[in-house]
C-alpha positions in Angstrom: -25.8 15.3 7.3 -22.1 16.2 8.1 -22.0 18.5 5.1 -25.2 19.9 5.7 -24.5 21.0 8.9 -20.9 22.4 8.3 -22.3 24.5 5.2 -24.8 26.0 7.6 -22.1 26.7 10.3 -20.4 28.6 7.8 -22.8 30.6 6.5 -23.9 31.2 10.0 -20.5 32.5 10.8 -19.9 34.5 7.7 -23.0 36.3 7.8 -22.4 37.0 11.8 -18.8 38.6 11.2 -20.3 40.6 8.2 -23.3 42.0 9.6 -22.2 42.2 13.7 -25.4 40.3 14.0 -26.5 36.7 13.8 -28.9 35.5 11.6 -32.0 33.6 12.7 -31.6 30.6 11.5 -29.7 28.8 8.7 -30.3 25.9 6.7 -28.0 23.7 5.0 -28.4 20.8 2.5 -27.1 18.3 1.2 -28.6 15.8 -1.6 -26.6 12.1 -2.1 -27.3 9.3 -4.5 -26.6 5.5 -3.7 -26.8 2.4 -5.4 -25.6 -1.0 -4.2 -23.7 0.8 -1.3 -21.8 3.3 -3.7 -22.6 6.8 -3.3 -22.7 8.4 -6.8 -21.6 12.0 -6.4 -21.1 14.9 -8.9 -19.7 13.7 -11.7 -16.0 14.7 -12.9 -16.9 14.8 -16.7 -19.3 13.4 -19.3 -17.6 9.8 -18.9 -18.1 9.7 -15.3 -21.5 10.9 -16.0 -22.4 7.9 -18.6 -20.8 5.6 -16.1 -23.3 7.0 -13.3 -26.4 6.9 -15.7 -25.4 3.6 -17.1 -25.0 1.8 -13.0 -28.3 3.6 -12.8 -30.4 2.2 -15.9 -33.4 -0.1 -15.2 -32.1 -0.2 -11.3 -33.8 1.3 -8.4 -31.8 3.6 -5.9 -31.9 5.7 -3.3 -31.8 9.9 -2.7 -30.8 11.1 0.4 -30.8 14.5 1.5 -29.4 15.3 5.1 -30.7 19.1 6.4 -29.5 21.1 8.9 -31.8 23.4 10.7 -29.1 26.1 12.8 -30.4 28.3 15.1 -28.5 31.3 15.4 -28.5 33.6 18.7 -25.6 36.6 19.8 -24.3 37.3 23.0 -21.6 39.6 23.7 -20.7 39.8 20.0 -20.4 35.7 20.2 -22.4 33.6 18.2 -24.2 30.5 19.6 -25.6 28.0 17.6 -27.9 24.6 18.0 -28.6 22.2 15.5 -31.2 19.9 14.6 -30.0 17.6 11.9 -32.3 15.4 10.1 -32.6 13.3 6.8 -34.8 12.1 4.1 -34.9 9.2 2.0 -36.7 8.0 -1.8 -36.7 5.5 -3.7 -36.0 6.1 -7.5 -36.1 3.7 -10.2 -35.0 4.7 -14.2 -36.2 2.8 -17.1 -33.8 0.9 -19.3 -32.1 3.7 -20.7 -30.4 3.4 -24.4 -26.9 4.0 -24.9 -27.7 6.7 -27.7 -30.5 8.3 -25.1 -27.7 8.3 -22.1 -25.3 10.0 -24.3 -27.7 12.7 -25.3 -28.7 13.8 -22.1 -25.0 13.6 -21.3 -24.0 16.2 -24.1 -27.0 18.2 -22.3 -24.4 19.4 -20.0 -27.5 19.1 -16.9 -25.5 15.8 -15.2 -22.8 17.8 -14.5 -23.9 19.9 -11.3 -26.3 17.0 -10.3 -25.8 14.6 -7.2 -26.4 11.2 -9.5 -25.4 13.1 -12.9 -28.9 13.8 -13.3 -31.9 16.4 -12.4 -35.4 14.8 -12.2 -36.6 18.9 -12.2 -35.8 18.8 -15.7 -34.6 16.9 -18.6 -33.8 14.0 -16.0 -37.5 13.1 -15.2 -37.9 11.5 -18.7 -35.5 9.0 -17.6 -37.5 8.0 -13.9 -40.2 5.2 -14.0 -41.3 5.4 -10.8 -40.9 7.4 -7.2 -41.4 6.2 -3.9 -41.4 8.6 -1.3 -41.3 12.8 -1.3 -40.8 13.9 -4.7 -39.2 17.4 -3.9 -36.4 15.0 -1.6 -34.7 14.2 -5.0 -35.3 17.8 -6.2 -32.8 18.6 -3.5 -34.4 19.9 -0.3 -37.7 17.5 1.0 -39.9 20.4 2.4 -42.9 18.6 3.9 -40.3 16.6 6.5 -38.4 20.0 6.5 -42.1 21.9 7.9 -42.7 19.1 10.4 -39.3 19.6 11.7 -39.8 23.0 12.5 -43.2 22.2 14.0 -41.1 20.1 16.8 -38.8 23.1 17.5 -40.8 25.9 17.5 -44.5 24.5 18.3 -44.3 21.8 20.4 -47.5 20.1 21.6 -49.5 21.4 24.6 -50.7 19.7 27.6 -54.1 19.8 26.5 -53.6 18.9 23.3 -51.9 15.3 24.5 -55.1 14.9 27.0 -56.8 15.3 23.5 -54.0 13.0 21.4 -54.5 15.8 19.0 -51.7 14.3 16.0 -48.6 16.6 15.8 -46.8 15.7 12.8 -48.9 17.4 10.6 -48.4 20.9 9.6 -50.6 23.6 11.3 -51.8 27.1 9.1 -48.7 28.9 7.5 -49.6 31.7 10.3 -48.1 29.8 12.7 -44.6 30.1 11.6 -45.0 33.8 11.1 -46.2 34.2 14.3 -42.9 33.1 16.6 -41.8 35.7 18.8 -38.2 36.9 18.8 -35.9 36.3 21.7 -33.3 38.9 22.7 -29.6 38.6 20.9 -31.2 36.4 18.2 -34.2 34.7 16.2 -36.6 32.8 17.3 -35.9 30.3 20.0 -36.5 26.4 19.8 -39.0 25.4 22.4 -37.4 24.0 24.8 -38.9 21.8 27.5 -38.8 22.2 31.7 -36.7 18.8 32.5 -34.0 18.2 35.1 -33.4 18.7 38.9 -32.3 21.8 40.6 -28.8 20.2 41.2 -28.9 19.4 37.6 -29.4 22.6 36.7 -26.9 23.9 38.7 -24.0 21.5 37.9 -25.0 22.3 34.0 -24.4 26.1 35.1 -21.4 25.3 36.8 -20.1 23.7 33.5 -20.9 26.7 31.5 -19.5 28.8 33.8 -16.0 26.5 33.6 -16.2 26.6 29.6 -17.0 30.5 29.4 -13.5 30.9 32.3 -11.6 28.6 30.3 -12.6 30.7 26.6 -11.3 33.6 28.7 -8.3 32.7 29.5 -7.1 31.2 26.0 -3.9 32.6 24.8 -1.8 32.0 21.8 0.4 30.0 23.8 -2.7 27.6 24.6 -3.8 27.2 20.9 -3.2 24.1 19.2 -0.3 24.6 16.7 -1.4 25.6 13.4 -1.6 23.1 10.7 0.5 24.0 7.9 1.5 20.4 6.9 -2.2 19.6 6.9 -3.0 22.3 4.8 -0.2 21.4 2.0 -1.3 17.7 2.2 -4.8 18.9 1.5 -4.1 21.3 -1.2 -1.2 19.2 -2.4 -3.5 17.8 -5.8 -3.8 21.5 -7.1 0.0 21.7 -7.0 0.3 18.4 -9.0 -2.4 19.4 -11.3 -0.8 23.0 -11.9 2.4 21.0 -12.7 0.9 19.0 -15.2 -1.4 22.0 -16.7 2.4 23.7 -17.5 3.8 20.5 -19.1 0.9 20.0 -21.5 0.7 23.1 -22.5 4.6 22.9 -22.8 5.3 26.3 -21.3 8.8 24.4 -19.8 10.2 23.8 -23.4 8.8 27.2 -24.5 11.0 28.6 -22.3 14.1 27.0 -22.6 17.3 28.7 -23.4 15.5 31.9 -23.9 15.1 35.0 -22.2 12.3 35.8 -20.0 9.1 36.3 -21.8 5.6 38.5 -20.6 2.8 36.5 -19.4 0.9 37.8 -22.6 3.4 36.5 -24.9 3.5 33.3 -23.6 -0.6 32.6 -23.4 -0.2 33.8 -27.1 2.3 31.3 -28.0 0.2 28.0 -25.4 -2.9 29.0 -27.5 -4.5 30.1 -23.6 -5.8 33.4 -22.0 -3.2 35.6 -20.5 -5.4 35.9 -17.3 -5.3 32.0 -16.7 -1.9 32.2 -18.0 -0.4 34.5 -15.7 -1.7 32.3 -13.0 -0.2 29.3 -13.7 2.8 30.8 -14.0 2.9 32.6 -10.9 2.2 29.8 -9.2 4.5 27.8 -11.4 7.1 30.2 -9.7 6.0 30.0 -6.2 6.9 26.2 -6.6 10.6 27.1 -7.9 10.0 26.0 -11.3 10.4 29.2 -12.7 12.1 32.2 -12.2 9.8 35.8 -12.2 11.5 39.2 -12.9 10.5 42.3 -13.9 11.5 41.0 -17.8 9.3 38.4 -17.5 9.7 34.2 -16.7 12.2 32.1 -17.6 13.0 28.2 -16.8 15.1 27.3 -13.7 17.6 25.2 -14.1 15.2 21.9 -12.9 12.6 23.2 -15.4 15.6 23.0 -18.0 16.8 19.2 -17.4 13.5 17.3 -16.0 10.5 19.5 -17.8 11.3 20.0 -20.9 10.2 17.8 -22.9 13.5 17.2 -25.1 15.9 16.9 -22.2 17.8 13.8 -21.3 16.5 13.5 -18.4 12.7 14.9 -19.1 10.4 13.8 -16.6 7.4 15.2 -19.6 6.4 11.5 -20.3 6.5 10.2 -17.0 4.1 13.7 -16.0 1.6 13.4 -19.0 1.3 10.1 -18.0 0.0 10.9 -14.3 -1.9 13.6 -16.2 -4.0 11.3 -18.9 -4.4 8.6 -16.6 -3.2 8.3 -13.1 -5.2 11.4 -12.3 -8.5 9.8 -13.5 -8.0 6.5 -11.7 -7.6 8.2 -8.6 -10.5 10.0 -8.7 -12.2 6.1 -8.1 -9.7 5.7 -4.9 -12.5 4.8 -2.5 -13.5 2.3 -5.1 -10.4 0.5 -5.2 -10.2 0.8 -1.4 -13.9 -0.9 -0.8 -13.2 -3.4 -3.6 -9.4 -4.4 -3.7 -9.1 -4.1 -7.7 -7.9 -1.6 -9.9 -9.7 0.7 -11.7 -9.0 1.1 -15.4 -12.7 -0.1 -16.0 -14.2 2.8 -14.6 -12.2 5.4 -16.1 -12.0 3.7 -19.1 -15.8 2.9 -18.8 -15.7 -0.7 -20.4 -14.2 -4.0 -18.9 -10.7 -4.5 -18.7 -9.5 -8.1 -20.0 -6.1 -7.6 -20.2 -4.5 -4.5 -18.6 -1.6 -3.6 -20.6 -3.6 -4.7 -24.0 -7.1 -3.0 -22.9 -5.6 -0.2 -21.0 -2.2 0.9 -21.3 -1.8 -0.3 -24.9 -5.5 0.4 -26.6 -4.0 3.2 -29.2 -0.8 4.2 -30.7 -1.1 7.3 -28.4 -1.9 5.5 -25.0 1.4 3.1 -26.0 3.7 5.6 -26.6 2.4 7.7 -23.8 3.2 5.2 -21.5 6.9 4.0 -23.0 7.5 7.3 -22.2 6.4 7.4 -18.8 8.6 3.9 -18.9 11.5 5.7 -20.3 11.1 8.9 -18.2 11.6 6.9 -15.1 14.0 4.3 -16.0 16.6 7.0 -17.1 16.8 8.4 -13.7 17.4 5.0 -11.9 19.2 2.7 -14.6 22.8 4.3 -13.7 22.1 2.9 -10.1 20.4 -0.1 -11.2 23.6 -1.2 -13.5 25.9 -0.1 -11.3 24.8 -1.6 -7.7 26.7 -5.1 -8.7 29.7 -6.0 -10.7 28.0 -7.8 -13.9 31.2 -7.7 -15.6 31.6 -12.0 -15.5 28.5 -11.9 -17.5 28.8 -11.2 -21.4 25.0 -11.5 -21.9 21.8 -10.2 -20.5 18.5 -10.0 -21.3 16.0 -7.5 -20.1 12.6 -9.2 -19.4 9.8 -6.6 -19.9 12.6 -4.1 -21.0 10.6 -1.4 -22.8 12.3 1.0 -24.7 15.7 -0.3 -23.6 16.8 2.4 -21.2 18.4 0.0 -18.7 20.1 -1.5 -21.8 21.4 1.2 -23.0 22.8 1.6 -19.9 24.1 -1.8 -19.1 26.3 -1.4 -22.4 27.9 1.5 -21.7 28.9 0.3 -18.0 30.0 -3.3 -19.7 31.4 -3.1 -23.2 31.7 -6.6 -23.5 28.6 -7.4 -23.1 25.5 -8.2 -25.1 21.9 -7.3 -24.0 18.9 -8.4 -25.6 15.1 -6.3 -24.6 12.4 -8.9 -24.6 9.2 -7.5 -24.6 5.5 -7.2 -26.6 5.9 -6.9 -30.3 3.8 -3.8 -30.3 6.6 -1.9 -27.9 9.3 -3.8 -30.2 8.1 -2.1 -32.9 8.4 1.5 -31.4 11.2 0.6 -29.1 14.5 1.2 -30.9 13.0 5.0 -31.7 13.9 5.7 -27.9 17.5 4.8 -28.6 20.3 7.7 -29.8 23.1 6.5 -32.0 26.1 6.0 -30.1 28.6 3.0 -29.5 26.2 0.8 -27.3 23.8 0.0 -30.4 25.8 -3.0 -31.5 25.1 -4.4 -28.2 21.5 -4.2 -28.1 19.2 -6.0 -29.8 15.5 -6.3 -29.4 13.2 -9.7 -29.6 9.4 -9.6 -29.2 7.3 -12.0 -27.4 5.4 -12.2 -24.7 7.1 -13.3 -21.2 4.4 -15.0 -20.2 3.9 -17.6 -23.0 6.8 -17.2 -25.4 10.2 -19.0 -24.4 13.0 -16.1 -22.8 16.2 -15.4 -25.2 19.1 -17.0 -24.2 21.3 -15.1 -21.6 23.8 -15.6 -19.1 21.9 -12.7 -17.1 18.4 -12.1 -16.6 16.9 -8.4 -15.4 13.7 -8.1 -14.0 13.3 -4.3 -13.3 10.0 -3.0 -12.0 8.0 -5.6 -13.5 7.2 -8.0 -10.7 4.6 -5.1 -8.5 2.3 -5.4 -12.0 1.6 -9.0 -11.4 -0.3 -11.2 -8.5 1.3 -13.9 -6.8 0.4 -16.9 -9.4 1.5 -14.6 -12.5 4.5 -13.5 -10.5 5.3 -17.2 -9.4 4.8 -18.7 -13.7 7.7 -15.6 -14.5 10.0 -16.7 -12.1 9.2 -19.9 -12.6 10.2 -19.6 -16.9 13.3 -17.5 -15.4 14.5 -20.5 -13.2 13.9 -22.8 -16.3 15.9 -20.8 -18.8 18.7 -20.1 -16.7 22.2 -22.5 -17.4 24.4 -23.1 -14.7 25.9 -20.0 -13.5 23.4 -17.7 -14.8 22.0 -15.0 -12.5 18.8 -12.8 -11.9 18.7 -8.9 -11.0 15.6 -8.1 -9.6 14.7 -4.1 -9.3 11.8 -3.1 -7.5 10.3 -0.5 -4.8 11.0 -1.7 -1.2 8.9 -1.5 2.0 10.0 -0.8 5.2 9.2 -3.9 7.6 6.8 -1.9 9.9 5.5 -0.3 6.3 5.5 3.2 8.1 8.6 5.1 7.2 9.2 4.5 3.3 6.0 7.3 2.4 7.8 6.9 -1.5 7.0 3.4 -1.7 3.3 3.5 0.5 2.4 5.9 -2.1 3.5 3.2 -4.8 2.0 0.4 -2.9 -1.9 2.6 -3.0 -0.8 3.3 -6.5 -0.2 -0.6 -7.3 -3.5 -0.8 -6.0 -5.6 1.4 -8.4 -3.8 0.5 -11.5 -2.4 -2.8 -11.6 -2.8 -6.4 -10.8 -0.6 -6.8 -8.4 -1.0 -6.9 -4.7 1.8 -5.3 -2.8 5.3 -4.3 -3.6 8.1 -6.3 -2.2 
């Protein structure tokens, strides 16, 4: 009812400050669907829709529509409202619903603007096998409770008509409505009924009178300070998503090394429209990714190094990455919230097995798409990770869940003499050794697939666990340590790399956000 009421206030308000009068009265809805305490909203796109029609086939659930009825009066070129909120429930049930008839009505394009992903108005009714309660309720607006309501506010029940018990929630002749009398500054007023003492009255007046002194005397100096941190936390997502519209369209490496180029020419060259175009750039530019001149856009120099998609130190696969599939699972944040798990099976829309197998590793494309996010990451850290101890009394290493061998790579170079070994899946193996440039360290890597879980660890003086220990709950986390501890020889070491908490988990915002992120994608429970 929340909503309903807030979309009514603002209407109120915006017709008020464009017309100098207030409205009547305005009404505001607002139409939810649950099922087994979910609320099913809007749906995000046709997969979110199937998932919604799917939870919903051969199951009852329930519609709920909260109304807001605002009356609207003016005084002094103010506006004064009161509300009356109320709600509606009914029961729907759907037949068992075919996988080829969901997808049809899917590709319909009606779920998408529909509370539910579906309209029983319209193509949606030949899914419903039965309604219990007001029909018109899961249209959207349920108008026989709506006309009762307004009987209670604006024709209340006479003496003579309790003497009588005459019934008053039923709806009297449509005249009735026509018939209330205007008030001055406004529409119509709510009845309102004699109650209360005289001191009541006159400590209530008192009241006002404070409030109305207090309104009076409100400065700028008395207003609370405005919220501009607020405002970029809420708004922050369109930033990100503007980011990661850029990179996919590859404006970044479009741009690099060259001169600035029109708006026109570059929607030309991203296959886009030069209005949208022009947009993303400018905003690209408010964010100090680009540069804007009168020749045109051109890269900045962080653009250059961590955009582009060819760069060293190209941040493109770890963005994409956030793009294709962070962004979806946190669109089912309050799911993980209410049930603890990640959430790869409702953006995926099938049940998730084994997470890197099922999710990160279904297709060529999702693999690579995340070794790059892999390699993005661990180029910008595996300096300071090989560099934070002296490993030099170790001539061997081996990189447990090592991916495309960035760390290695880097390990090498820091310590020429010795030998480090990547041990991970054989279907990253088989990609891995495309991440790595020629260059002197390539003797001293080699690559040995297996699984960590179940295959025995290469032999090595060293082993490196680097961000691999957050995927994992506690029994899976204890088995790997546990097959380190076993393969380790006298004098061999472990260099564990992850994310750390602060002990009062308030302060390190970096690694919270990881820890919520952990959460909606992963196994594991907490970082360290």
């Amino acid at each position: 009812m929340e909503t309903a009421k807030q979309k009514a206030l603002e209407v109120a308000n915006r017709m008020h400050q464009k017309d100098l009068r207030a409205p009547d009265v305005v009404i505001g809805a607002d139409t939810i669907v649950t099922i087994g305490g979910l609320i099913l909203e809007k749906p995000v796109d046709k997969q979110d829709a199937y998932r919604m029609l799917s939870r919903l086939s051969g199951r009852e659930h329930s519609v709920f529509t909260g109304v807001a009825i605002v009356h609207c009066s003016s005084k002094d070129h103010q506006l004064h409202t009161r509300v009356s909120e109320f709600y509606e429930e009914t029961k729907v049930k759907f037949s068992e619903l075919s996988e080829e008839l969901l997808w049809e009505y899917v590709h319909s394009g009606e779920p998408m603007d529909k509370a539910g992903g579906y309209g029983i108005q319209a193509l949606g009714g030949m899914l419903v096998e039965s309604v219990h309660g007001d029909f018109l309720n899961v249209v959207g607006f349920p108008l026989n409770h709506f006309c009762k309501q307004l009987v209670k506010l604006y024709y209340p029940p006479r003496p003579e008509d309790l003497r009588r018990r005459v019934k008053h929630d039923s709806i009297p002749a449509a005249d009735t409505f026509e018939d209330l009398s205007d008030v001055e500054g406004g529409g119509p007023e709510p009845a309102q009924r004699d109650a209360g003492s005289r001191d009541e009255k006159a400590e209530a007046g008192e009241a006002g009178q404070a409030a109305a002194e207090a309104e009076c005397h409100r400065t700028r100096e008395t207003l609370p300070p405005f919220p501009t941190r607020l405002l970029e936390l809420i708004e922050g997502f369109m930033l990100s998503k503007a980011l990661f519209t850029a990179c996919k369209l590859k404006v970044f490496d479009l741009l690099k090394d060259e001169a600035p180029q029109k708006a026109m020419d570059i929607a030309s060259k991203v296959d886009a429209s030069a209005y949208g175009t022009e947009r993303l750039l400018d905003i690209c530019a408010a964010m100090g990714l680009l540069e804007k001149t009168e020749q045109g856009y051109s890269n900045t120099e962080t653009a250059n190094v961590y955009l582009a998609s060819d760069g060293e130190y190209s941040l493109h696969g770890f963005i994409m990455h956030n793009n294709d599939l962070t962004w979806n699972l946190f669109t089912y944040l309050e799911f993980a919230i209410q049930e603890g798990t990640n959430q790869h099976h409702r953006a995926l829309g099938k049940k998730v097995e084994d997470l890197f197998q099922d999710a990160y590793y279904q297709s060529p494309e999702t693999r690579l798409r995340f070794m790059r996010a892999m390699h993005s990451m661990m180029k910008l850290t595996a300096c300071q990770v090989a560099t934070a101890f002296n490993l030099s009394h170790f001539s061997s290493a081996c990189d447990v869940g090592g991916c495309t061998g960035a760390l290695a790579r880097e390990l090498a170079r820091e310590y020429p003499r010795m030998q480090v070994t990547v041990f991970d899946l054989p279907d990253i193996i088989e990609l891995a050794a495309h991440f790595q440039p020629p260059g002197p360290q390539a003797v001293q890597i080699h690559f040995a697939a297996g699984d960590f879980f179940r295959d025995p660890l290469p032999s090595a003086q060293l082993y490196v666990l680097c961000r691999i220990l957050h995927d994992w709950p506690d029994d899976k986390v204890h088995k790997l340590l546990s097959r380190v501890a076993e393969s380790c020889k006298p004098g061999a070491g472990l260099l564990l790399v992850e994310t750390l908490l602060d002990e009062e988990k308030r302060v390190a915002q970096h690694a919270l956000m990881q820890s919520l992120n952990m959460l909606v994608q992963t196994e594991g429970r907490r970082l360290l």
